[in-house]
C-alpha positions as protocol buffer text, in pm:
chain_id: "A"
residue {
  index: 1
  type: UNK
  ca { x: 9592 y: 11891 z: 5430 }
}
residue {
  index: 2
  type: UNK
  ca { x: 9310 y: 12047 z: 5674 }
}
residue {
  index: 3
  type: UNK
  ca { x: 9183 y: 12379 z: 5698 }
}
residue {
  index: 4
  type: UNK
  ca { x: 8968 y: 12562 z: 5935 }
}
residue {
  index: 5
  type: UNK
  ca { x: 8662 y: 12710 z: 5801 }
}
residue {
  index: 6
  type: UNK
  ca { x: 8668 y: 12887 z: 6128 }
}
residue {
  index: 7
  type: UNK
  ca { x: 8859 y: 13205 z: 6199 }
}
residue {
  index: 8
  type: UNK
  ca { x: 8886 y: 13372 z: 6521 }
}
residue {
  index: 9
  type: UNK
  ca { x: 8779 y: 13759 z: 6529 }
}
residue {
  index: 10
  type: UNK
  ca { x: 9030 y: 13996 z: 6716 }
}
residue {
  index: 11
  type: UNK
  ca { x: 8930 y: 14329 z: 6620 }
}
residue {
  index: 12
  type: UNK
  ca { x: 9115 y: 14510 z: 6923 }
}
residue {
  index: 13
  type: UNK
  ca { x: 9131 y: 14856 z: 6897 }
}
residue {
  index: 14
  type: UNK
  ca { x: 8759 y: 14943 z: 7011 }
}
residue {
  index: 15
  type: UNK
  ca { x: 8868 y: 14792 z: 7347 }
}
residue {
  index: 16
  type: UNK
  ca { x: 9177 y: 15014 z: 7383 }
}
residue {
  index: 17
  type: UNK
  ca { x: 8926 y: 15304 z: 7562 }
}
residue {
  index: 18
  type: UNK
  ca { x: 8557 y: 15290 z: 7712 }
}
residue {
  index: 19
  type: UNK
  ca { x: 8400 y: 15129 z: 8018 }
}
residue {
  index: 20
  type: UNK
  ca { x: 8436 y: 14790 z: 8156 }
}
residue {
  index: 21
  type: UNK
  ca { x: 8279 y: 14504 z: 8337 }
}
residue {
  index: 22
  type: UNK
  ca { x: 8477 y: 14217 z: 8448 }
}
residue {
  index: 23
  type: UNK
  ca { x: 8316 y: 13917 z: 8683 }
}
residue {
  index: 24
  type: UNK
  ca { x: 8449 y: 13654 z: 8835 }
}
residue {
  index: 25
  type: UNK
  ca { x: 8439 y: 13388 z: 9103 }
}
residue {
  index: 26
  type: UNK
  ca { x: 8602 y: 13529 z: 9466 }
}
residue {
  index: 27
  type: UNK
  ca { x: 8574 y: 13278 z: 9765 }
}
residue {
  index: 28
  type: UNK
  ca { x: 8255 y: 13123 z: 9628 }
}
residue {
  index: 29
  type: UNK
  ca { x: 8067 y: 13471 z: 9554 }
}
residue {
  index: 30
  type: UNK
  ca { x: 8023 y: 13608 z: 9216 }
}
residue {
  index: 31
  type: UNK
  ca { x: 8209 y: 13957 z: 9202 }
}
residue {
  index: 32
  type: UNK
  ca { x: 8203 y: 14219 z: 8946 }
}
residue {
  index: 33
  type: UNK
  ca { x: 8430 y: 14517 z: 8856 }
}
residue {
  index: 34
  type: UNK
  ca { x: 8405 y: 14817 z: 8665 }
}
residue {
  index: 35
  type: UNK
  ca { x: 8659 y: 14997 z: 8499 }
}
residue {
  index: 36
  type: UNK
  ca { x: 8766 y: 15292 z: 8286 }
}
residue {
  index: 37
  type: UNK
  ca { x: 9073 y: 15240 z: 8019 }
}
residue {
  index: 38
  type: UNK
  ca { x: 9178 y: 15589 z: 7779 }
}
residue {
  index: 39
  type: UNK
  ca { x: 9489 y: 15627 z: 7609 }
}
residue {
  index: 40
  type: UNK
  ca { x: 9744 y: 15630 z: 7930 }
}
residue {
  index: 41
  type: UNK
  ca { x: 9539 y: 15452 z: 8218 }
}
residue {
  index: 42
  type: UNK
  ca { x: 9306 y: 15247 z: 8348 }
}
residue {
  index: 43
  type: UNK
  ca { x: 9123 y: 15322 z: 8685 }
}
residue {
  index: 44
  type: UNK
  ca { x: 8915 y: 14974 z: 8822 }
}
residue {
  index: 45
  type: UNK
  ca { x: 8625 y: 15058 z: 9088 }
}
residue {
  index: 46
  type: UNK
  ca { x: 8593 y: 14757 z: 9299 }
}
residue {
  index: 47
  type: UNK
  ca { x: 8371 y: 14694 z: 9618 }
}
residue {
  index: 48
  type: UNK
  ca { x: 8425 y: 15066 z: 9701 }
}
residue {
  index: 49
  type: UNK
  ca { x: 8808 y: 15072 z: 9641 }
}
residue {
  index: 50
  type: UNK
  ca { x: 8959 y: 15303 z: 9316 }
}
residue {
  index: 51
  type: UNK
  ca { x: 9273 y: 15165 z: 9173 }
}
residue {
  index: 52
  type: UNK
  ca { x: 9460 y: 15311 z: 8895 }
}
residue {
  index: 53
  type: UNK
  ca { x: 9714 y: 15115 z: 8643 }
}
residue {
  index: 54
  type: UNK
  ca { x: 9896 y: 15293 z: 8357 }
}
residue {
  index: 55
  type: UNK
  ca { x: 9867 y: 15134 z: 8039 }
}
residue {
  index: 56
  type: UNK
  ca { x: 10134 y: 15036 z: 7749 }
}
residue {
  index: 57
  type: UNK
  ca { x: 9977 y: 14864 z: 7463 }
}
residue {
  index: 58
  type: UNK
  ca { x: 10279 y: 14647 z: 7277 }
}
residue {
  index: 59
  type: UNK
  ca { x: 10048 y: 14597 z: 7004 }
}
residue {
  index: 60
  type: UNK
  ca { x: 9696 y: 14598 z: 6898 }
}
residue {
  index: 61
  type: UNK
  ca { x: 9571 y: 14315 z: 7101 }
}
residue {
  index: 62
  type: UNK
  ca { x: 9848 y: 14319 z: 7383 }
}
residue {
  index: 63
  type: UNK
  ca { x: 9913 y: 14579 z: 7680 }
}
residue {
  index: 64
  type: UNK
  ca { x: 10125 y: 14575 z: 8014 }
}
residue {
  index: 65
  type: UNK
  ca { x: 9898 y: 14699 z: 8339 }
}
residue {
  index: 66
  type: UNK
  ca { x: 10127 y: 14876 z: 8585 }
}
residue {
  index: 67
  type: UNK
  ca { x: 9935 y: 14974 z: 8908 }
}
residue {
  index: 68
  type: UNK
  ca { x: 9994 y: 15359 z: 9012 }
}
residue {
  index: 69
  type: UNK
  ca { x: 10023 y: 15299 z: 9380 }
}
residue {
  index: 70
  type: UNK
  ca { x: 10100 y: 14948 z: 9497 }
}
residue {
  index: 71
  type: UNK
  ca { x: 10062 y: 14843 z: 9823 }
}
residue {
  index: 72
  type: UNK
  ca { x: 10236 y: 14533 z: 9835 }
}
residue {
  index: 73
  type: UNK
  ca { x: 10523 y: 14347 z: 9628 }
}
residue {
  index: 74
  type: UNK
  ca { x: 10246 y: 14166 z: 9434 }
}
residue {
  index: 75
  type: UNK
  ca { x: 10091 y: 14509 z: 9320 }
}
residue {
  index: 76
  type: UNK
  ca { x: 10457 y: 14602 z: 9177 }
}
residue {
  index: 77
  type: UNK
  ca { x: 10430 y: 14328 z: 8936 }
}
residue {
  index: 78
  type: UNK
  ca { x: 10274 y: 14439 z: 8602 }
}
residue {
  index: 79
  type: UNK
  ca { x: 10044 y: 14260 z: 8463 }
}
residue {
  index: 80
  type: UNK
  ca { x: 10049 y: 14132 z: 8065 }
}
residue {
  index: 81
  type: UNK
  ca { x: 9740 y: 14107 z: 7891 }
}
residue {
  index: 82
  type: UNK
  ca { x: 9636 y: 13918 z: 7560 }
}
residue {
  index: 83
  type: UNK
  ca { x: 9309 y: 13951 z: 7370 }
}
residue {
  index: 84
  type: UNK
  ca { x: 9245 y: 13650 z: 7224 }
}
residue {
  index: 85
  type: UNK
  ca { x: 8853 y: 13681 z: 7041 }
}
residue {
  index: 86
  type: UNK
  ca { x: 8670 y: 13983 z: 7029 }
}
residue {
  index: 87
  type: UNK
  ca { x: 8249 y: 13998 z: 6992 }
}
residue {
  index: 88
  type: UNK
  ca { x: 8043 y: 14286 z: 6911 }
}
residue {
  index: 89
  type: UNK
  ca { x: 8084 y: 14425 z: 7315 }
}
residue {
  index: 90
  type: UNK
  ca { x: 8331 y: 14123 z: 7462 }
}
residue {
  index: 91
  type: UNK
  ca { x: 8673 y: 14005 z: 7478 }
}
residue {
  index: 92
  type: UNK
  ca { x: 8811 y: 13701 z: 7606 }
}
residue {
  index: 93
  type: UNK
  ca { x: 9154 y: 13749 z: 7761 }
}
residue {
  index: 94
  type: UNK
  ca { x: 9438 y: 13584 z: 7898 }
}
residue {
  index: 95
  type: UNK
  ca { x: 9641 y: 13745 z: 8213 }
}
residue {
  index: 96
  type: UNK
  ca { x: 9962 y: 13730 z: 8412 }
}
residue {
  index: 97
  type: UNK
  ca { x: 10230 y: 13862 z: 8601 }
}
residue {
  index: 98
  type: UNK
  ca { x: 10527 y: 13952 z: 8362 }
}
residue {
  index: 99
  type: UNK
  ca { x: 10741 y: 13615 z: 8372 }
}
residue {
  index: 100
  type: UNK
  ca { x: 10506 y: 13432 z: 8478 }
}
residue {
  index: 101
  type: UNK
  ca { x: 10335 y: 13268 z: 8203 }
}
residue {
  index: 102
  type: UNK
  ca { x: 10288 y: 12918 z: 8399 }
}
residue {
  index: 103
  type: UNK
  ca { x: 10008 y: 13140 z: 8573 }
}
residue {
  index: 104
  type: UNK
  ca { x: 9830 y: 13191 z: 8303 }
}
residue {
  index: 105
  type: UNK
  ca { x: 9437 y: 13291 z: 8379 }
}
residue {
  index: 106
  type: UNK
  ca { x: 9141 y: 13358 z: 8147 }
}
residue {
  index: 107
  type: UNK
  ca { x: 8867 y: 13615 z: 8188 }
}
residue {
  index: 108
  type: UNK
  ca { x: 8564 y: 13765 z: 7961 }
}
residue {
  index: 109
  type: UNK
  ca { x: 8537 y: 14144 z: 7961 }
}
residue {
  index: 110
  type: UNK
  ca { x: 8188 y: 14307 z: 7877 }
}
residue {
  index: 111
  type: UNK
  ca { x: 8197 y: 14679 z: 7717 }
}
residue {
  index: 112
  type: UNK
  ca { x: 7913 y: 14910 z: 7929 }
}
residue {
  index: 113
  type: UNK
  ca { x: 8042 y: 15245 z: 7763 }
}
């Protein structure tokens, strides 16, 4: 039988509120948002645009993003978020739409605040 000395951290709740850096490839440029999460929403600030999502945590490490004001049937979708490892000011994530887990994406948020 094998076991793993290794354990993955997940220490979730100091990412439930503060503020946020998330960058990522766009079109061959590297772009960068910034956001704000408390208890009931979280408002993103990207390349001059404010948009705000309200914010149901299903667990500790798990939350449904529902944007406030879509502008499109894509912005109706919310989107389901997992924390999968937590560092000392970082989370690695994985993201998508509600039902669609084929698209699956993974991202690396930075704590500012």
């Amino acid at each position: 039988m094998l076991t793993s000395c290794y354990t993955v951290e997940r220490d979730c709740i100091p990412f439930h509120q503060g503020t946020f850096e998330f960058s990522q490839i766009i079109n061959g440029s590297m772009k960068t948002s910034t956001f704000t999460r408390d208890s009931l929403y979280e408002i993103e600030r990207f390349e001059g645009k404010i948009d705000t999502a309200s914010i149901r945590w299903v667990n500790d490490c798990e939350c449904i993003l529902t944007k406030i004001n879509p502008t499109s049937n894509q912005d109706k979708r919310p989107i389901q978020i997992k924390i999968i490892s937590t560092q000392d000011n970082s989370y690695t994530f994985e993201y998508s739409l509600v039902g669609d887990s084929k698209n699956t994406q993974r991202g690396t948020i930075q704590k500012i605040q």
